[in-house]
N, C-alpha and C positions, 0 to 999 in steps of 0.2 A: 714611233721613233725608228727611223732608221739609222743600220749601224752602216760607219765604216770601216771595214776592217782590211786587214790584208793576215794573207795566210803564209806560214809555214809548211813546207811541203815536203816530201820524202825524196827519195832518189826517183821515186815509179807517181811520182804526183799526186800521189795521196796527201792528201788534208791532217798535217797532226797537230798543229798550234795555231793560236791567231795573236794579232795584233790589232787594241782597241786602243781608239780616239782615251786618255786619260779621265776625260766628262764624260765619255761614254762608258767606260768602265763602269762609273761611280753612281748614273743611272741605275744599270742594271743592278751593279748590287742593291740600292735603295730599292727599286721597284723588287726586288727578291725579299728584303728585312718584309718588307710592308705585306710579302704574300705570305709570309712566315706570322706575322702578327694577326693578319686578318684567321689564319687557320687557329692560330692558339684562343683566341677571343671569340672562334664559333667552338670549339671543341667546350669551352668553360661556358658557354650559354647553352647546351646541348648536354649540358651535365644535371643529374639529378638532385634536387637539391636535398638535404638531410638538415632534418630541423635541429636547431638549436639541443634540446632536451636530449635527444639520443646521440646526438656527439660528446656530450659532457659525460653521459653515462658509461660508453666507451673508454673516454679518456680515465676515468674513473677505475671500471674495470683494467685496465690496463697499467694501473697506479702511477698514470703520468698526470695527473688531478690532486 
């Protein structure tokens, strides 16, 4: 995907804003949710799992059971 953008500039031509294509905006966020998603979905496959038995006993202990 290339963008097109045009920039906003300073009095000294420094780069502080841009302007995106509206589809191109909406790309970028989507392709951002989806890198956002894919992290959250390896972080919870990457988690260790706790059996059934000692979560309830927890809950238990903690008289939320």
């Amino acid at each position: 995907m290339k963008a097109h953008a045009q920039y906003i500039t300073d009095e000294k031509g420094k780069k502080k804003a841009i302007i995106l294509d509206l589809k191109e905006y909406e790309k970028l966020i989507h392709a951002l949710e989806d890198l956002e998603d894919r992290k959250a979905f390896l972080s919870v496959v990457r988690e260790k799992a706790i059996p059934y038995g000692e979560i309830e006993s927890r809950l238990k202990k903690s008289k939320r059971l």
